[in-house]
C-alpha distance (Angstrom), angle and dihedral (degrees) to the residues before:
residue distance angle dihedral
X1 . . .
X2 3.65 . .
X3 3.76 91.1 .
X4 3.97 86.5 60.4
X5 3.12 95.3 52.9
X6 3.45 96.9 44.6
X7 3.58 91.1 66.1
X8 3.51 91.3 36.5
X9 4.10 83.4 72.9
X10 4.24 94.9 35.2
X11 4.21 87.6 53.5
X12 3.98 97.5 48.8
X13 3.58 101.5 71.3
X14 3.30 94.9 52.7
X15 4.01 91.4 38.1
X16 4.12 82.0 45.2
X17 4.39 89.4 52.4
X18 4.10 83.1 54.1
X19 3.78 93.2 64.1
X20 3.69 127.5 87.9
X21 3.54 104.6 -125.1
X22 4.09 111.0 -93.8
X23 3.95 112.4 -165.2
X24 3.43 126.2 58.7
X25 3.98 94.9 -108.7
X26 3.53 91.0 48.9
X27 4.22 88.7 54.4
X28 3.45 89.9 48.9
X29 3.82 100.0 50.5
X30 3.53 83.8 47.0
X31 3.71 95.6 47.1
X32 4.18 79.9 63.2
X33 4.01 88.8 102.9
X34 3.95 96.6 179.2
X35 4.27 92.9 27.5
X36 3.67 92.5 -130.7
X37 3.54 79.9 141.5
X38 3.80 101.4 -121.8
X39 4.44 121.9 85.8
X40 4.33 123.0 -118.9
X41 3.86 100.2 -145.7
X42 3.87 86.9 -105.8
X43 3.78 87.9 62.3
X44 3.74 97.9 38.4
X45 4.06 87.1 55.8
X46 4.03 87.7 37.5
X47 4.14 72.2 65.7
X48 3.54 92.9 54.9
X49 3.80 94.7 -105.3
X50 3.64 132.9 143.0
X51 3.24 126.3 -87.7
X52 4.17 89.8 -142.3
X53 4.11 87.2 48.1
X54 3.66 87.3 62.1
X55 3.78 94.4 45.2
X56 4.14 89.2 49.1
X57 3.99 87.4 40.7
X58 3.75 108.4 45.3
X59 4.46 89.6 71.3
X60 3.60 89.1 177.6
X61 3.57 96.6 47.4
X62 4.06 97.4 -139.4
X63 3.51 95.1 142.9
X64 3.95 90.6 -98.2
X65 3.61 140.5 84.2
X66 3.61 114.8 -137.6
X67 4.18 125.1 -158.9
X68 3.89 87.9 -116.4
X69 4.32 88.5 53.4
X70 4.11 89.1 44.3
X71 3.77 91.7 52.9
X72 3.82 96.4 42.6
X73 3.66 85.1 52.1
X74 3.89 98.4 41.1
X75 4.37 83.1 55.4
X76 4.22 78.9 46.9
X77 3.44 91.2 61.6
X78 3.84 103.1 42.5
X79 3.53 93.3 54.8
X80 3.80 88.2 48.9
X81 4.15 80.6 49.8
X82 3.75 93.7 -117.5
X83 3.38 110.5 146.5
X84 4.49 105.8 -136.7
X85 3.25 122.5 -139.6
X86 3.89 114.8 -101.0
């Protein structure tokens, strides 16, 4: 039994790397095409993000937005009682 389920937990990472990414985070940390851990518009929308979320979420508008600008605005949007994608 614990055999099984040892290689239960040694086959899903590889079965997990198989799998198109499902939720919207996961598509947008895929969407990060050269991991420098911050989205281009073309790869936030590759994402299937807004175009207007980028706008709202890039604050200082260099064409990027960073992890640090995505979790500001994330906080933005619960205190407005928006509900972020996740």
């Amino acid at each position: 039994m614990r055999l099984l389920f040892a290689l239960a937990l040694l086959a899903a990472p590889a079965f997990a790397q198989d799998m198109p990414p499902s939720t919207p985070r996961e598509r947008l940390m895929a969407a990060d095409a050269n991991k420098d851990g911050k989205w281009s518009k073309d790869e936030w929308i590759a994402a299937g993000r807004r175009e207007m979320g980028f706008s709202l979420l890039d604050a200082d508008k260099d064409g990027f937005v960073s992890q640090p600008e995505l979790i500001e605005g994330m906080k933005r949007m619960q205190a407005m009682g928006m509900s972020p994608p996740q």
